[in-house]
C-alpha positions in Angstrom: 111.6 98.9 94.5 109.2 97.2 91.9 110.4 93.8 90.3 109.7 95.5 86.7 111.0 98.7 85.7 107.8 100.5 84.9 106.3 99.3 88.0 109.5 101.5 89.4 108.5 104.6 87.2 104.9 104.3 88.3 106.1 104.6 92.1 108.2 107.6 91.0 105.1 109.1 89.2 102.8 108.7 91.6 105.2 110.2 94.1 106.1 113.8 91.9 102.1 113.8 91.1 101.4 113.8 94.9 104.4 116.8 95.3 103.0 118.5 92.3 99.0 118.5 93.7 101.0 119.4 97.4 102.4 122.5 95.6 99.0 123.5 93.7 97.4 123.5 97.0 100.0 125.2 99.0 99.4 128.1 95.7 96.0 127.9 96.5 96.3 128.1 100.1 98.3 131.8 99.5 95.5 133.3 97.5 93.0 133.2 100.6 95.9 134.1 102.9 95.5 137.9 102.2 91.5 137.4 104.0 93.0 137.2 107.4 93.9 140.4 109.7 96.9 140.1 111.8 96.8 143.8 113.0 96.3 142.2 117.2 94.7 139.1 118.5 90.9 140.8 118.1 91.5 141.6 114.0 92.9 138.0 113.5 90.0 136.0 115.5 87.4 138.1 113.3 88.8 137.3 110.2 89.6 133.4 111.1 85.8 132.2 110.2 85.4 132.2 106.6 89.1 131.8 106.1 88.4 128.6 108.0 85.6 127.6 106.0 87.4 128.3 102.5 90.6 126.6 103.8 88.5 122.9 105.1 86.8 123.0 102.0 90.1 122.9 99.9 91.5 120.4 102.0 88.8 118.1 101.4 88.5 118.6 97.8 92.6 118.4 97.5 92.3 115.0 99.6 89.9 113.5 97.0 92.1 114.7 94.2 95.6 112.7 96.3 93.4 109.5 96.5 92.3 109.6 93.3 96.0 109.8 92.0 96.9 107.1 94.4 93.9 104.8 93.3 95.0 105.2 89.5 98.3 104.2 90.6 97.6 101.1 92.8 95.7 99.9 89.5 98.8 100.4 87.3 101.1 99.5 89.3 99.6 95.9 90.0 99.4 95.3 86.3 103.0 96.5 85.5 103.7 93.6 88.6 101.7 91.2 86.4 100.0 90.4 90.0 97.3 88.0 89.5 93.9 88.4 90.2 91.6 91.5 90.0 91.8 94.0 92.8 89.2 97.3 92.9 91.1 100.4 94.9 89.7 101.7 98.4 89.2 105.2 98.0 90.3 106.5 101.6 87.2 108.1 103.1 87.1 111.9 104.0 88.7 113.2 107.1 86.9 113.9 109.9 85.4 117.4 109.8 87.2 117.4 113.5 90.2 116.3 112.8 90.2 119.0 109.9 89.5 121.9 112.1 91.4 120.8 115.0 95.1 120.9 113.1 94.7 123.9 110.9 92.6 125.7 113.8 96.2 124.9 116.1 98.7 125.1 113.3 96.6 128.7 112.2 95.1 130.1 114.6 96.1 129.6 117.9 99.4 129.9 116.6 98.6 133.1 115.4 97.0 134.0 119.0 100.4 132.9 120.5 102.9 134.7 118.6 100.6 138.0 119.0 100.7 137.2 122.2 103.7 137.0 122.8 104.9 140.1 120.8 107.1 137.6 118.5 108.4 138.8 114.6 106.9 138.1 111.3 103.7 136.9 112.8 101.9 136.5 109.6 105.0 134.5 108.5 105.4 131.9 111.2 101.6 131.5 111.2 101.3 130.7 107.2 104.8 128.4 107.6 102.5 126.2 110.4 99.8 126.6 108.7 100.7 125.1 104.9 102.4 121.9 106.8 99.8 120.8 108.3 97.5 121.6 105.2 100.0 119.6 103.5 100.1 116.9 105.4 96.1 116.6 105.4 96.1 116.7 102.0 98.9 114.0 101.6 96.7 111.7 103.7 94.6 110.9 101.3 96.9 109.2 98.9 98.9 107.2 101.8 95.1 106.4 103.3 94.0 104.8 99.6 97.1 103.0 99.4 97.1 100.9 103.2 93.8 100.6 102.4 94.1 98.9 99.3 96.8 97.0 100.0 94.2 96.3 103.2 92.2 95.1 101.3 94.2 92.9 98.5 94.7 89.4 99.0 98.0 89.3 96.8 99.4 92.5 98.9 102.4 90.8 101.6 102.7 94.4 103.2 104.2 97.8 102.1 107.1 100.2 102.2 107.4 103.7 103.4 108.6 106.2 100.2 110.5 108.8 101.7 112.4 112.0 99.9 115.7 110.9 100.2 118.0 113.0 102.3 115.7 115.9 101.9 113.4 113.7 104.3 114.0 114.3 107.8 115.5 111.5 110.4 111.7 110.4 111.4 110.6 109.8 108.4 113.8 108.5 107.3 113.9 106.0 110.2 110.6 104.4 109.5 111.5 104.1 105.6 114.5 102.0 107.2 111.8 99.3 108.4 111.5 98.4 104.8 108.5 96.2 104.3 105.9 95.9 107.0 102.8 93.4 107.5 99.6 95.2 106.2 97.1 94.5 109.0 99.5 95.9 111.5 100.6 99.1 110.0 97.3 100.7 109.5 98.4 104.3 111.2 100.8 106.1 108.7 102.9 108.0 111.2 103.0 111.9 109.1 104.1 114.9 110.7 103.3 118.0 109.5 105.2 119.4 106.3 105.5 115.4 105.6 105.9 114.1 101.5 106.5 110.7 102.6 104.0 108.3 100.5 104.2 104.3 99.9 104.9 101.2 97.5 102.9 98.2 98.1 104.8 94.9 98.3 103.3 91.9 96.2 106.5 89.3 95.7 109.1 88.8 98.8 111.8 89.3 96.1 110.2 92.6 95.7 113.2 95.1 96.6 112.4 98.4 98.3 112.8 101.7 96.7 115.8 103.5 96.0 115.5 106.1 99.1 114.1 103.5 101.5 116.6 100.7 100.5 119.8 103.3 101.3 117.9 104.4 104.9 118.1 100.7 105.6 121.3 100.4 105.1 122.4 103.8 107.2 120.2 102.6 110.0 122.4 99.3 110.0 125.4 100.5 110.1 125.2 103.5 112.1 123.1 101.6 115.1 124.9 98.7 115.2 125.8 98.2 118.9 122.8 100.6 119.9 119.4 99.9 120.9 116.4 101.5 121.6 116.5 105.1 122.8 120.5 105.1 121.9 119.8 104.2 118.4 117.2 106.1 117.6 120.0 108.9 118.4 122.7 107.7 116.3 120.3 107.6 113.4 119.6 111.0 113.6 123.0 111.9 114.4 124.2 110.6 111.5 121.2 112.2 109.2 121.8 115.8 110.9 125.6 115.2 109.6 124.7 114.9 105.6 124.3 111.5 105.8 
């Protein structure tokens, strides 16, 4: 958690502006959803093409949009902090055009092929569930990228926390808010899964608490691995967060 209070509202800000562009784009996602055929595997590989193309090109510009909310926020944030210095944000570059096509082409798809395939129910259903996490997630990247970056790239920055949902998080991403605080230059990869909200706080001061979410995962994981290691605590973590914890 920020040392100042505002620098605590700014985290929360930042976090329900990235949900609220996640939403838009999950709305926008549903109006070209109607384009694709999911009569048989033939109708649906026929229709995938500009659906594709109309799809990449939102995630990209949705992207943008999530590192230009984070980059706003790095700025204010510091300044609440009252760190010293001047720091300029790194606006995360654009995602591979591969990486793009790769996830929604699995998630949409060949998912799609599969569950055709495989005679399952409610085809169009199970496809467009895949389909907007991983859009989601690609999106989301872009404010999480900005933000390691930045902090990269800041000589005041110690490191940074993972900002997770709270118990609607799931036990992965709440287990890696539990680490708290971790050293910039070896935390580059954000570990998201798909569907994933989870976004960060930079640390500046070593007094700096974390937030409220990541702060109470801590503690859980402390108290319900104790005696555990590895593989076994891993498990009792999510134990413990499948329970209500």
């Amino acid at each position: 958690m920020a040392t100042t209070e505002l620098g605590t509202q700014l985290t929360d800000l930042q976090y329900d502006q990235q949900l609220a562009l996640r939403a838009a784009t999950l709305r926008e996602v549903m109006a070209i959803w109607p384009a694709l055929d999911f009569a048989d595997i033939d109708a649906i590989s026929s229709t995938w093409a500009p659906f594709e193309a109309a799809l990449a090109a939102l995630i990209d510009l949705r992207y943008a949009n999530s590192a230009q909310i984070a980059a706003a926020y790095f700025q204010m944030f510091r300044a609440a902090e009252a760190i010293p210095g001047h720091a300029i944000p790194v606006i995360a570059g654009a995602l591979p055009d591969e990486q793009v096509l790769t996830s929604i082409r699995v998630t949409g798809l060949y998912e799609a092929r599969k569950q055709l395939g495989a005679n399952a129910p409610d085809v169009e259903g199970r496809t467009l569930a895949s389909l907007l996490g991983s859009t989601s997630n690609l999106v989301s990247h872009g404010g999480r990228n900005t933000l390691i970056e930045s902090a990269n790239a800041d000589r005041q920055a110690i490191g940074y926390a993972r900002v997770a949902s709270g118990r609607r998080a799931c036990a992965f991403c709440r287990m890696l808010a539990s680490r708290g605080f971790v050293f910039k230059e070896s935390t580059v990869s954000f570990r998201a899964h798909d569907h994933c909200a989870c976004t960060v706080e930079i640390q500046y001061r070593t007094e700096q608490t974390l937030p409220h979410g990541s702060a109470a995962d801590q503690a859980l994981w402390n108290d319900v691995t104790a005696g555990y290691h590895g593989r076994d605590a891993i498990n009792a973590f999510r134990r413990a967060v499948d329970n209500g914890a």
